[in-house]
C-alpha positions in Angstrom: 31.2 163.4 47.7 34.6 164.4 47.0 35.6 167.9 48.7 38.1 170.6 47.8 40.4 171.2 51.3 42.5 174.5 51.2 45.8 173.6 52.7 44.9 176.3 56.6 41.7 173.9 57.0 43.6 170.6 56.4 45.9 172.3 59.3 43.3 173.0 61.8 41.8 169.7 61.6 45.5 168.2 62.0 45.5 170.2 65.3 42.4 169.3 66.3 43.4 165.9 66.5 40.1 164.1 65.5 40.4 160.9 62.9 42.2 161.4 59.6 44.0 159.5 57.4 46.6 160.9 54.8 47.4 159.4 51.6 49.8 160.9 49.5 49.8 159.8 46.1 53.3 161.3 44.6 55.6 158.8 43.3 58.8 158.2 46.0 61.1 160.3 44.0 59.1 163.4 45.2 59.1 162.1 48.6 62.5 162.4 48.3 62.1 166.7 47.5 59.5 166.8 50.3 57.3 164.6 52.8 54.3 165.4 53.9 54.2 164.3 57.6 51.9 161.7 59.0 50.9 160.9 55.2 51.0 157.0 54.0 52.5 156.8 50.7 50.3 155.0 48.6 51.4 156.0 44.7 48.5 156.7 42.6 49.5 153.7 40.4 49.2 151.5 43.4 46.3 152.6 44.8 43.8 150.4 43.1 45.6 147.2 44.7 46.4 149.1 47.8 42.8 150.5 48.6 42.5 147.9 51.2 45.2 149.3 53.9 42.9 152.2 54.0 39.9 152.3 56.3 36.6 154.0 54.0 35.4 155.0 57.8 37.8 157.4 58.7 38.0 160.5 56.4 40.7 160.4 53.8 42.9 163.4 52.3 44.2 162.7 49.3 47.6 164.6 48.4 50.0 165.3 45.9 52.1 167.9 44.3 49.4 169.8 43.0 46.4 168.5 43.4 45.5 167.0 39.8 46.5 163.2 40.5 45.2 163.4 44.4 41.7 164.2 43.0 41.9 161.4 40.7 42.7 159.2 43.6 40.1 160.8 45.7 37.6 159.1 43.0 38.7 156.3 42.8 38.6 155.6 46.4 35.1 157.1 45.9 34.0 154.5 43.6 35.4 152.0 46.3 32.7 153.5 48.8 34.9 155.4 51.1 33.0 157.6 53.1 34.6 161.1 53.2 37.0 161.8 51.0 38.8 165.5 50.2 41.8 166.7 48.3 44.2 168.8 49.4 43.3 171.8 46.7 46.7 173.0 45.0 48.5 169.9 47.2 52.2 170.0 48.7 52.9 173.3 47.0 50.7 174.7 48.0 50.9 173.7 51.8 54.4 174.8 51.4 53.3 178.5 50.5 50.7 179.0 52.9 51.1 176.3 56.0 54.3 175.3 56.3 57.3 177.6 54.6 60.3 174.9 55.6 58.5 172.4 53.3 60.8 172.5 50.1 59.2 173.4 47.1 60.1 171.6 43.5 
């Protein structure tokens, strides 16, 4: 099951420290407005082919600029039989306007 993560829970469980990975779906020339730190940059159109340098053990957030192509990529990596999977609801720009402020926004 896929799950909807608002941007100040994705932060607390960053804090907290436990397993995560972050996979951040944009394309590099939005890497280049903003990064999302500790994120691997896996673009969406990669991903299928790329699936494998993920571990379907540790949960997975899926991010992008909004949130639209990150819940794609949550599914497919669903389909692939990773085990928890969420998307950052309303992605970077959203983090931006509620977690982190010095994050540009484009």
């Amino acid at each position: 099951m896929i799950r909807e993560l608002e941007p100040a829970e994705l932060s607390q469980l960053m804090r907290a420290g436990g397993a995560l990975q972050l996979v951040d779906v944009r394309e590099e020339e939005e890497l280049q407005l903003a990064r999302f730190a500790g994120a691997l940059h896996i673009p969406l159109g990669d991903l299928a082919r790329r699936a494998g340098e993920l571990d379907p053990d540790v949960p997975t957030v899926c991010i992008c600029h909004h949130g639209v192509r990150s819940a794609g990529a949550a599914g497919l990596l669903q389909q692939r039989g990773f085990g928890t999977l969420f998307n950052l609801a309303g992605g970077v720009d959203r983090w931006a306007r509620e977690v982190d402020p010095s994050m540009p926004r484009y």
